[in-house]
C-alpha positions as CSV (number, residue, x, y, z in Angstrom):
1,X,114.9,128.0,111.6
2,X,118.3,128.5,109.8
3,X,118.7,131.0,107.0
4,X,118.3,129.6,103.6
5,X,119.5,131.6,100.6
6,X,119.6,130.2,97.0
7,X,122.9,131.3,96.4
8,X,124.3,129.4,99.0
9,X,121.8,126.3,97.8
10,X,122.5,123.2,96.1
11,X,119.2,123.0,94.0
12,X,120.4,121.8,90.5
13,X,117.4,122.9,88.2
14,X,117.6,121.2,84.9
15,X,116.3,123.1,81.5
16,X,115.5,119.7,80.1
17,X,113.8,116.6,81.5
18,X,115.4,113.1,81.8
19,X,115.3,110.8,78.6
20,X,113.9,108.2,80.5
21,X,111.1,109.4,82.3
22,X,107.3,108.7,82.0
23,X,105.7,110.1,84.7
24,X,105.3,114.2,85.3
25,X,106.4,114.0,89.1
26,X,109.5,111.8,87.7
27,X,110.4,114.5,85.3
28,X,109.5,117.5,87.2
29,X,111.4,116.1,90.6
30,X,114.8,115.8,88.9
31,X,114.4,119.2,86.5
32,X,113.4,120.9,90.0
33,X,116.3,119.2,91.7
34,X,114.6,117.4,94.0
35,X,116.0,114.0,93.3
36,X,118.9,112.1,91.6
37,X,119.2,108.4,90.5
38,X,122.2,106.6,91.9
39,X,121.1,103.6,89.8
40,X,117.7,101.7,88.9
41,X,115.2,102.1,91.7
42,X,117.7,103.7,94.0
43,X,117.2,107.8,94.4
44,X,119.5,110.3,96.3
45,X,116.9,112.8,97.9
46,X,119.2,116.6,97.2
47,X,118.3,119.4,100.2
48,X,114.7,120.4,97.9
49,X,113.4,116.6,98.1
50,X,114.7,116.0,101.5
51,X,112.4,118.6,103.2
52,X,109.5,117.8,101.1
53,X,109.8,114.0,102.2
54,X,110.1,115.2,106.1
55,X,107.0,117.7,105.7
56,X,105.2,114.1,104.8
57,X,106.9,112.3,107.0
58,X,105.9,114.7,110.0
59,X,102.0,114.6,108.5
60,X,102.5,111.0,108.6
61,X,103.9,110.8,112.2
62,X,101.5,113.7,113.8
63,X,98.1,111.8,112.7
64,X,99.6,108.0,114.0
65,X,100.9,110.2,117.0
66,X,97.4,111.5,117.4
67,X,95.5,108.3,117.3
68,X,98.1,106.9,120.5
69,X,100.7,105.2,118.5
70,X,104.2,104.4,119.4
71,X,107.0,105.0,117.2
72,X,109.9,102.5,117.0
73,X,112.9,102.1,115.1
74,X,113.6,98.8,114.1
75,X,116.5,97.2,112.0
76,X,115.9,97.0,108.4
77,X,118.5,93.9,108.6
78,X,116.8,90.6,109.8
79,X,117.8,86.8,109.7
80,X,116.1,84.9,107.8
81,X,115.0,82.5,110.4
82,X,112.6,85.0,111.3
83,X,110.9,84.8,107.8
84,X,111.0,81.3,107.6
85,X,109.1,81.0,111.0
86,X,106.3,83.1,109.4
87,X,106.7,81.3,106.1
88,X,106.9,84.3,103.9
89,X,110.5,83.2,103.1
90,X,109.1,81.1,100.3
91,X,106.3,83.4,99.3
92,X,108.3,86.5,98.7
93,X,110.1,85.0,96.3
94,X,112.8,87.4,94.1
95,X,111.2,90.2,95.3
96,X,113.5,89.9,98.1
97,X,116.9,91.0,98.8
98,X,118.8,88.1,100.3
99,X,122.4,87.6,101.1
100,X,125.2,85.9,103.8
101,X,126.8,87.1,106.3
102,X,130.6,86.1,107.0
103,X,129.5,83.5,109.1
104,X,127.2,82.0,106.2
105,X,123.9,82.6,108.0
106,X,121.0,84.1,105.5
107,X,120.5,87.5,106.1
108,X,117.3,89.4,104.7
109,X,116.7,93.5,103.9
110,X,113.3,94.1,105.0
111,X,110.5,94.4,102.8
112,X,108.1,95.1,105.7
113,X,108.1,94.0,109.6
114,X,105.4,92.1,110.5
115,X,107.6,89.5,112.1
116,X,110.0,92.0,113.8
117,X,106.7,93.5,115.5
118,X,104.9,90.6,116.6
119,X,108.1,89.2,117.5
120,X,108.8,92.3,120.4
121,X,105.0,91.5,120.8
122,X,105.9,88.3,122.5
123,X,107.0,90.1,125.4
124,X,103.3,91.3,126.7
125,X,101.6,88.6,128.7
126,X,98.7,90.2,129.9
127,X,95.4,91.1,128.1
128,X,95.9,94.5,130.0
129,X,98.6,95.2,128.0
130,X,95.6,95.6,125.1
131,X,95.2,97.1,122.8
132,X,98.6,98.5,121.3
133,X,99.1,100.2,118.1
134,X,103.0,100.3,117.2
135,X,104.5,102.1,114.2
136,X,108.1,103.6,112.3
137,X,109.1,104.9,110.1
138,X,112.3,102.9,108.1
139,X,114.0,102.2,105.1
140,X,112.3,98.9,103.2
141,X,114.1,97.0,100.0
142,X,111.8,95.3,97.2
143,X,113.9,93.9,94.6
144,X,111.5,95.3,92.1
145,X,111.8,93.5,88.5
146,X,111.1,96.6,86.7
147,X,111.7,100.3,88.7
148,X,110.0,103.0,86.7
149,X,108.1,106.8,87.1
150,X,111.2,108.1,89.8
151,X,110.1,107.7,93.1
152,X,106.6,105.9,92.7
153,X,108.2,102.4,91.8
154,X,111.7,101.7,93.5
155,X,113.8,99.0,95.2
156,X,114.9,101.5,98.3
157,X,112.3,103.6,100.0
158,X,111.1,104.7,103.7
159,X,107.5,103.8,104.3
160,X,105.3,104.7,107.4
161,X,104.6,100.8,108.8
162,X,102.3,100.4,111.8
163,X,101.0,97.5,113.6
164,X,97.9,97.2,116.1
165,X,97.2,94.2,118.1
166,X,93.6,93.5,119.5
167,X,92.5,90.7,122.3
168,X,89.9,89.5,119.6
169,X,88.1,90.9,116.4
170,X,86.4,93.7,117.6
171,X,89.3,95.5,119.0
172,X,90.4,95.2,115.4
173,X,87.8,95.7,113.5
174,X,88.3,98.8,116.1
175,X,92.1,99.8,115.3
176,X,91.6,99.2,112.1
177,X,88.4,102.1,111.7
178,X,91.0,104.3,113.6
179,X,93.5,104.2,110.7
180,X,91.3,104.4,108.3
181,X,90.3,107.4,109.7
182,X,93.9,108.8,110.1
183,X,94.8,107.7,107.0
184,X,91.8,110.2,105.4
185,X,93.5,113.2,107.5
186,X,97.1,112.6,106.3
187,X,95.7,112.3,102.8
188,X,93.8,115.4,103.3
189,X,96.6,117.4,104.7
190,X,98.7,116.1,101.6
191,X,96.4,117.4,99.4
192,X,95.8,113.9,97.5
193,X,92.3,112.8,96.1
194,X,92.5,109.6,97.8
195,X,89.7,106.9,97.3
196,X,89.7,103.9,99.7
197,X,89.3,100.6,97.9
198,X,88.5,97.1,98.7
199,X,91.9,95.8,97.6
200,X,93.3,92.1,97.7
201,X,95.6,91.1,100.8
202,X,98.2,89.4,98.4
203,X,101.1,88.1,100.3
204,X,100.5,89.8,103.9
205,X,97.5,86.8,103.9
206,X,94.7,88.3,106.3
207,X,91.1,88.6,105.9
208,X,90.6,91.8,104.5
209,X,92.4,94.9,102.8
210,X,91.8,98.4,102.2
211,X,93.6,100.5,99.3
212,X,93.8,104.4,99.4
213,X,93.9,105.1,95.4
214,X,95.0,108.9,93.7
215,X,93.5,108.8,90.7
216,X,96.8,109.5,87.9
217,X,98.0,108.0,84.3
218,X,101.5,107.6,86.6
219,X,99.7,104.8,88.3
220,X,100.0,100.8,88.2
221,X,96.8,99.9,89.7
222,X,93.5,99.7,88.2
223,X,90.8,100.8,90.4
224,X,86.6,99.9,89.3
225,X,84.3,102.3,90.7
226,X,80.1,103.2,90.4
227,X,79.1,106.4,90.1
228,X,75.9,105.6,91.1
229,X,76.6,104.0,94.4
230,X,80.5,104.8,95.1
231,X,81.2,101.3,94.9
232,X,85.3,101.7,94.4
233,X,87.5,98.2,94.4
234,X,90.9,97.6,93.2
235,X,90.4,95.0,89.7
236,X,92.4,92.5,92.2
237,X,88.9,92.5,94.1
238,X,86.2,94.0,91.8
239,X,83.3,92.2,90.9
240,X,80.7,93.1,88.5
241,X,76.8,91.9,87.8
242,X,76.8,89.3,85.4
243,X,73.1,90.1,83.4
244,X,70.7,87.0,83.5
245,X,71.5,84.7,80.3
246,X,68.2,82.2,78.9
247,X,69.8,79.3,78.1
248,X,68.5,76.6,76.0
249,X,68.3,73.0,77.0
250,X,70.9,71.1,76.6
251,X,69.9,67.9,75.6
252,X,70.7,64.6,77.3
253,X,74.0,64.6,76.8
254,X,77.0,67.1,75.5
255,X,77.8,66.1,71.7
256,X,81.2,66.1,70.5
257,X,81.9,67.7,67.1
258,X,84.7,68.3,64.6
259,X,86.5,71.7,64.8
260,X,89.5,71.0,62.1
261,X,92.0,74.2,62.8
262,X,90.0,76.1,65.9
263,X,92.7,76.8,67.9
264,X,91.1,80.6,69.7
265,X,87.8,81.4,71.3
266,X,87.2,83.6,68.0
267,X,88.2,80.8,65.1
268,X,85.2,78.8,67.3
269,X,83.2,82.0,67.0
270,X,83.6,81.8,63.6
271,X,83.3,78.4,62.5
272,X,80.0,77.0,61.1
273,X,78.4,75.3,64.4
274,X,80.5,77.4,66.7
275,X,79.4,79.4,69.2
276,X,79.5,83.1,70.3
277,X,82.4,84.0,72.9
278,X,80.0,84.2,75.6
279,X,78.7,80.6,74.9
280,X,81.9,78.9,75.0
281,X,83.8,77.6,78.2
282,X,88.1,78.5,78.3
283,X,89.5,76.3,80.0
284,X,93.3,77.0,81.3
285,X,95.4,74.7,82.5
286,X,97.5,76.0,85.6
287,X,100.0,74.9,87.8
288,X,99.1,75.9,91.4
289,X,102.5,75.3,93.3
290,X,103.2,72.7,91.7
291,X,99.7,71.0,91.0
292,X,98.3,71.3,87.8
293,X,94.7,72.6,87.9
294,X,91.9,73.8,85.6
295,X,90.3,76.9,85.4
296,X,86.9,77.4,83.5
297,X,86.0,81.1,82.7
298,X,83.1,82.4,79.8
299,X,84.7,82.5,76.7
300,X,84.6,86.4,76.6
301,X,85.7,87.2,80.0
302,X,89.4,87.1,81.0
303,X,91.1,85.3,84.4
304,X,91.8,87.6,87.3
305,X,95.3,85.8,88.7
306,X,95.6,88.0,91.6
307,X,92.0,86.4,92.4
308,X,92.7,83.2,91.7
309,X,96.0,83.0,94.1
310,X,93.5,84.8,96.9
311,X,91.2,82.3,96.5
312,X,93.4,78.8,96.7
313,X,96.2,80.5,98.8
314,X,98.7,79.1,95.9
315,X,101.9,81.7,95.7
316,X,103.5,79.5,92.8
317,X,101.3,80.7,89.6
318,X,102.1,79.9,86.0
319,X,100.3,78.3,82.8
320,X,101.3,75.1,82.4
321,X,103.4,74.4,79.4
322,X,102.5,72.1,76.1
323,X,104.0,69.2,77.3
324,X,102.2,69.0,81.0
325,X,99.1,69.7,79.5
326,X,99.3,66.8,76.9
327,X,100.2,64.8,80.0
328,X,97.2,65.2,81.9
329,X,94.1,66.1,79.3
330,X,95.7,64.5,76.0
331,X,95.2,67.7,73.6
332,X,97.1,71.1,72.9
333,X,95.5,74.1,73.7
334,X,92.4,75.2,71.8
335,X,91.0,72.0,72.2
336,X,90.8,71.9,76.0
337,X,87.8,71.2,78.3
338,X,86.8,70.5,82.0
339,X,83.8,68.0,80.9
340,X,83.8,64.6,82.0
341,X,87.8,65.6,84.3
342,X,87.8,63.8,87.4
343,X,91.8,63.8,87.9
344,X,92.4,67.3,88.4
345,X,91.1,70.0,90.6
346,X,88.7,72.3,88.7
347,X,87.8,75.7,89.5
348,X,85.3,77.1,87.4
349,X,84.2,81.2,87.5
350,X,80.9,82.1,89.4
351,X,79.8,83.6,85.6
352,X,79.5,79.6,84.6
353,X,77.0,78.5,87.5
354,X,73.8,77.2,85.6
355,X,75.0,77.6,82.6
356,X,73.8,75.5,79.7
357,X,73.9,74.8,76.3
358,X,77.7,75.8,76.2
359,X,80.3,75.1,74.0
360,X,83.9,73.9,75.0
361,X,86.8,71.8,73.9
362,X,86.7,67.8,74.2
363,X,90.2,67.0,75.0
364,X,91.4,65.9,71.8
365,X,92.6,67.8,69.2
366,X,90.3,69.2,66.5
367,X,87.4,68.1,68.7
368,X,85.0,70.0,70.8
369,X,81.3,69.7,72.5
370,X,78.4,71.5,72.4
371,X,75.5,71.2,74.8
372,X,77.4,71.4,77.5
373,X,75.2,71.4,80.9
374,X,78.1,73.0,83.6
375,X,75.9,71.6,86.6
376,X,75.7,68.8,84.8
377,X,79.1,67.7,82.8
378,X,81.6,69.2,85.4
379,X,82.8,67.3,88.0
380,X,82.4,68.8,91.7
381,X,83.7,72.2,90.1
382,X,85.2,74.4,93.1
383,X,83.3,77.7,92.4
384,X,84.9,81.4,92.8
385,X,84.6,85.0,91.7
386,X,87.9,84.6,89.0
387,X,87.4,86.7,86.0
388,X,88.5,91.1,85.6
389,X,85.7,92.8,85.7
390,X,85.5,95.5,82.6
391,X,84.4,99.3,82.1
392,X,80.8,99.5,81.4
393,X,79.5,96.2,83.1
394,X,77.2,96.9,85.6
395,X,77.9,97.8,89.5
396,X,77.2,94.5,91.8
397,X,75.7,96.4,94.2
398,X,73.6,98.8,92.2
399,X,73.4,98.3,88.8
400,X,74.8,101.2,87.7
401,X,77.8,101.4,85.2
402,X,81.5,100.6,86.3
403,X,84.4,102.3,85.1
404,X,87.7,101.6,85.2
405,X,90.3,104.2,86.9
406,X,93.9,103.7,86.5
407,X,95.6,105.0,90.2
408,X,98.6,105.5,92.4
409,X,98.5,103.2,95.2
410,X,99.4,105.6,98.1
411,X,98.4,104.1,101.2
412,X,97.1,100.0,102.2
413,X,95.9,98.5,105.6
414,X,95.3,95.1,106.3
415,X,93.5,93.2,108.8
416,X,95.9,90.7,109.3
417,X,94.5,88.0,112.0
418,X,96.8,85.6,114.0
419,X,99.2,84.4,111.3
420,X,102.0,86.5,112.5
421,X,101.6,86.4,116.1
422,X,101.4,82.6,116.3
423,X,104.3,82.5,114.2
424,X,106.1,84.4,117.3
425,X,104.3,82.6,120.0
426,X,102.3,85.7,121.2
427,X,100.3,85.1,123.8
428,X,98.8,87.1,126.6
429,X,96.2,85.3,129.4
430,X,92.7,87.0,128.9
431,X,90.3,88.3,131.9
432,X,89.7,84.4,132.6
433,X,93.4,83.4,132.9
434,X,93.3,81.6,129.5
435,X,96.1,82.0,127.5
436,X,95.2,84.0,123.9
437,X,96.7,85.1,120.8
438,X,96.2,88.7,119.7
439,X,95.0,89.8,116.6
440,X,96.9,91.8,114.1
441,X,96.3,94.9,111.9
442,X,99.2,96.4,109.2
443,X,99.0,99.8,107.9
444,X,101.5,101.6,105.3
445,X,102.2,104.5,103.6
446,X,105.0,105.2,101.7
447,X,106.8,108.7,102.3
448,X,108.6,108.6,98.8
449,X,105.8,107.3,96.8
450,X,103.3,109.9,98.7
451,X,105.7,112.8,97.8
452,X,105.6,111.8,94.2
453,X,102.0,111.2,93.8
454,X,101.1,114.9,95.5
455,X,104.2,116.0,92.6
456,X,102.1,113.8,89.9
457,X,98.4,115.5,90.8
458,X,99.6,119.4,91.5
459,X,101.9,120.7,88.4
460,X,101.7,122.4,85.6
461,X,103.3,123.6,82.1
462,X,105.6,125.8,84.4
463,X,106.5,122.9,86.8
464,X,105.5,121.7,90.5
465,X,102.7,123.6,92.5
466,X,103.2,122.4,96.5
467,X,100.4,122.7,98.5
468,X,101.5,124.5,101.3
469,X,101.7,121.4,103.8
470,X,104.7,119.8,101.9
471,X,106.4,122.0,100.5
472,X,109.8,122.6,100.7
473,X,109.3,126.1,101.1
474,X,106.3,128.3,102.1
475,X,107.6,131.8,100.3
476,X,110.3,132.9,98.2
477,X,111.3,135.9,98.6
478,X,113.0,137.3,95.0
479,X,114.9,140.5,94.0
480,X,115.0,141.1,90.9
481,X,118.3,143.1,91.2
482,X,120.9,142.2,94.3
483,X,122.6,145.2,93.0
484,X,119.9,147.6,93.4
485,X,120.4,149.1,97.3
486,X,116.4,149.6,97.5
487,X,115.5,146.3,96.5
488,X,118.3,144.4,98.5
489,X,117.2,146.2,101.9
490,X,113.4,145.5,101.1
491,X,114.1,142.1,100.4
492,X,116.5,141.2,103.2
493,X,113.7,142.9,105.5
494,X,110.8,141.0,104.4
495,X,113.1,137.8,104.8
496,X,114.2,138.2,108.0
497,X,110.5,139.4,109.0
498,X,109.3,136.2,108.1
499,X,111.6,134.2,109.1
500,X,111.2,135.6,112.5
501,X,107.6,134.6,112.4
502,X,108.2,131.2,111.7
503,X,107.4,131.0,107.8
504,X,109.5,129.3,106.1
505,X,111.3,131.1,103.6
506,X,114.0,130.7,100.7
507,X,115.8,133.8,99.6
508,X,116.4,134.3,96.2
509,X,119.6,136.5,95.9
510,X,121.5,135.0,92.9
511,X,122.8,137.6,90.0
512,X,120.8,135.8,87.6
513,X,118.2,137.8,85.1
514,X,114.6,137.9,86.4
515,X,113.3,135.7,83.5
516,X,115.2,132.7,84.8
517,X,114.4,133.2,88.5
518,X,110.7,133.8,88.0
519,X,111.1,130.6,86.2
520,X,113.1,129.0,88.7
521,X,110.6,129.4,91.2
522,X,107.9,128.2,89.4
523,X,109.7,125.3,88.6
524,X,110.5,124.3,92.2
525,X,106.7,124.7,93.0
526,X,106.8,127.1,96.1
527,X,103.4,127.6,96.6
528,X,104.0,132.2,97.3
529,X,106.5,134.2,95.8
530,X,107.2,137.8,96.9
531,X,108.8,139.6,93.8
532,X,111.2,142.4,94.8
533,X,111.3,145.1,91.7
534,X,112.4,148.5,90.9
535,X,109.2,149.6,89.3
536,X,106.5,148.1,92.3
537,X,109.1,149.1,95.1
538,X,108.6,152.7,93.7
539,X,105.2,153.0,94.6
540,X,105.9,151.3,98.1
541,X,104.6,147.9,96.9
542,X,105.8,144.4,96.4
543,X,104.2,141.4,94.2
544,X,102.7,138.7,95.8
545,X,102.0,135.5,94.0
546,X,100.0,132.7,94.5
547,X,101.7,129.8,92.3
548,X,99.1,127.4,91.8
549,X,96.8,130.3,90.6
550,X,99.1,132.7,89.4
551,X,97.2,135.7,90.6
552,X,99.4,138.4,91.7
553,X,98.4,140.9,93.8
554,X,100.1,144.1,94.8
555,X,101.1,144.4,98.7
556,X,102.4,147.0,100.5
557,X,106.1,147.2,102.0
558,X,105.1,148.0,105.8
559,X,102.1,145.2,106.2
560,X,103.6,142.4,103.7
561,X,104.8,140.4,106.8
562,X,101.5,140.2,108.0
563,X,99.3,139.7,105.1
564,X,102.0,137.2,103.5
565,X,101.6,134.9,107.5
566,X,98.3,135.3,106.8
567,X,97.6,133.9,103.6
568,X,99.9,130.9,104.3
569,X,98.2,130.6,107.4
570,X,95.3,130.4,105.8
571,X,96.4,127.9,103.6
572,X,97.6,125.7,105.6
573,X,94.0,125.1,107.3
């Protein structure tokens, strides 16, 4: 453990945040000199951030190391070919960092390394070699459209990425429990809140996803949970109880009336012979790689588009514009409808299922029907859960009330299936001598993002408060006066005590006045702080501090190696 004084220390504190930043850990990480910005998305990690990011990384690789996984090192450099076997070359789309080499080949940065894995995984031939869990941890590039909040949304970053792969569903379903519970213990030893989700697969395709959420304003995700039941799902996935609805009949037949000027779900609200939002039918036109399609929701509830690309597998997803939609259903918006459409694929929302007695547009402008039967008047609708689910609807599995959470995303595993191993031609002959393809599982966790989301739930007005398993620093030791003889001995005593007992410890020696060190090291978040002062050292007694309480207690020279080991012992239980 090398010697670590602060005036030999590059830690840049910063009286003032950055103009530009949002999010507490993006502020307090540069003030405390954690991190710089070379440019958008792209962070320089100074001495400070680089220890905190290995104290998670080493959480990180104990708990994978603990469950039996391997750790690789893989290139974060890959030919495209590899992509385009698996077919994510299309679907990452600009996300992606892409360039050529000199010999004009297409060269990718990797965003993740399913193919790399299950590639290597080609090489087992034997159901003996079963099951295997893989894992490293690399540098990953996302050509994010819009970095933001420091390190929780960037386009450079090392992420934890591990890989089982399973004879057949059970040893999944297996591998996958086993993260699930390492993943608990890292968060727990990060000190994160971390709820796990039901969460969509997106892009990494598979047939089923979990999300581990930290609750924070920081975050991008939205996160619906019961307090009833604990029912917790990412909005991409949550569903809510739609309450029982007593139609009318509809009549025989859906009647078509004039709506001169309705253009919105509320003008037909409002018009004499309208209908309530929640009677209506919205129909969107969209254009599923390349198809246009229409989408029928309720007229109060809104369309989910993470759900609706899970759900028909398209990765191309836009409204169609004024001029397709003409085209195909001969009106402009506002007067659209699914009734009577037998050209073009409909998917209608599960809220619409028996529904009758609804009003919707008629496919010509300034026209629209009422009396719509859905069962009834649309044609061989393709039915799926679609719509957001809102706070205050009611949980789907107990009733009880929803609410809506915004989160950091900090960890996500996925249960992948076969998509990436037959892609590499993996296969291995089972106990009969028949040849099979394993079954995949993904699991990340990003180091950067975790650092910043454990900076974004433990601060304060005075700056960072570590818990004692990342920080960059157990103790500091600070004399209030280098100058002073007495205090200078007991401090460099008590360092070099601890030290020697494995804590680790920053010394604070600069010639600087007390005010700014005590605020220094509040600042930088170490979670003890052992004041050196003229006045306590008189009476044979140091401070001790505990930062995220601020309770100081009074210690005496001769045990304060001991009882400092064993509170940050303690702590770090």
């Amino acid at each position: 453990m090398h010697r670590m004084r602060w005036s030999d220390s590059f830690i840049p504190t910063l009286r003032e945040p950055p103009a530009d930043a949002e999010a507490a850990s993006h502020r307090l990480l540069v003030r405390a000199g954690f991190v710089r910005q070379l440019h958008s998305g792209h962070y320089s990690l100074l001495p400070l951030g680089l220890r905190v990011h290995r104290r998670v990384a080493d959480i990180v690789r104990a708990e994978m190391d603990a469950i039996g996984a391997q750790e690789f090192l893989l290139p974060a450099m890959h030919p495209a070919a590899l992509w385009q076997r698996s077919g994510r070359w299309d679907v990452m789309g600009a996300e992606m960092f892409r360039l050529r080499d000199r010999n004009d080949v297409d060269i990718v940065l990797g965003m993740t390394h399913e193919e790399v894995f299950a590639l290597l995984a080609a090489e087992m031939s034997s159901y003996r070699e079963l099951p295997q869990t893989w894992y490293q941890i690399q540098t990953k590039f996302r050509d994010e459209p819009r970095p933001k909040s420091g390190l929780l949304r960037v386009r450079e970053f090392a992420m934890k990425d591990s890989y089982s792969f399973d004879i057949d569903e059970a040893g999944l379903d297996a591998s996958f429990e086993i993260h699930r519970e390492a993943y608990v213990r890292i968060f727990g030893r990060l000190g994160l809140d971390a709820m796990a989700v039901e969460a969509s697969s997106g892009a990494m395709g598979g047939s089923a996803s979990v999300e581990f959420m930290v609750a924070s304003p920081a975050g991008e995700d939205d996160v619906a949970r019961c307090g009833a039941c604990g029912y917790r799902a990412n909005v991409e996935r949550a569903r809510a109880a739609v309450p029982p609805i007593d139609d009318p009949p509809s009549g025989s037949a859906p009647e078509r009336f004039p709506t001169p000027g309705v253009r919105t779900i509320a003008q037909l609200s409002d018009f004499d012979g309208g209908a309530r939002a929640g009677r209506q039918i919205k129909t969107m036109v969209m254009v599923l790689d390349d198809e246009v399609t229409l989408v029928a929701l309720r007229g109060d509830h809104q369309l989910n588009l993470q759900k609706l690309a899970d759900h028909t597998g398209a990765t191309d997803i836009r409204p169609a514009s004024a001029a397709e939609t003409v085209a195909e259903l001969g009106a402009n918006p506002g007067s659209l409808g699914a009734v009577g459409v037998d050209h073009l694929p409909v998917y209608a929302d599960e809220a619409l299922r028996g529904r009758r007695s609804m009003t919707t547009g008629a496919n010509s402008d300034d026209w629209h029907y009422r009396g719509v039967d859905v069962g009834r008047d649309l044609i061989d609708p393709r039915w799926a859960d679609l719509r957001g689910v809102s706070a205050g609807e009611a949980c789907i599995e107990c009733g009880g009330t929803l609410e809506i959470v915004r989160c950091i995303e900090a960890g996500h595993i996925f249960k992948l299936g076969r998509r990436y191993a037959e892609a590499m031609g993996v296969s291995v002959l089972d106990a009969d001598g028949i040849a099979r393809t394993p079954i995949m599982g993904s699991y990340g966790i990003g180091i950067g993002r975790a650092m910043a989301a454990v900076a974004e739930t433990h601060y304060d007005d005075r700056g960072l408060c570590w818990p004692v398993g990342v920080a960059p620093f157990d103790v500091v030791v600070t004399v209030l006066d280098p100058a002073d003889p007495a205090q200078s001995s007991a401090s460099e005593v008590l360092y070099s005590e601890l030290q020697r007992r494995n804590i680790d410890c920053l010394y604070d020696d600069r010639v600087l006045r007390p005010g700014v060190k005590l605020a220094d090291a509040e600042l930088v978040g170490i979670p003890y702080r052992v004041t050196v002062g003229a006045r306590s050292l008189a009476q044979g007694n140091l401070e001790l501090t505990e930062r995220s309480t601020g309770e100081t207690q009074m210690i005496e020279v001769g045990e304060a190696p001991e009882l400092v080991v064993a509170v940050v012992t303690a702590a770090s239980l």
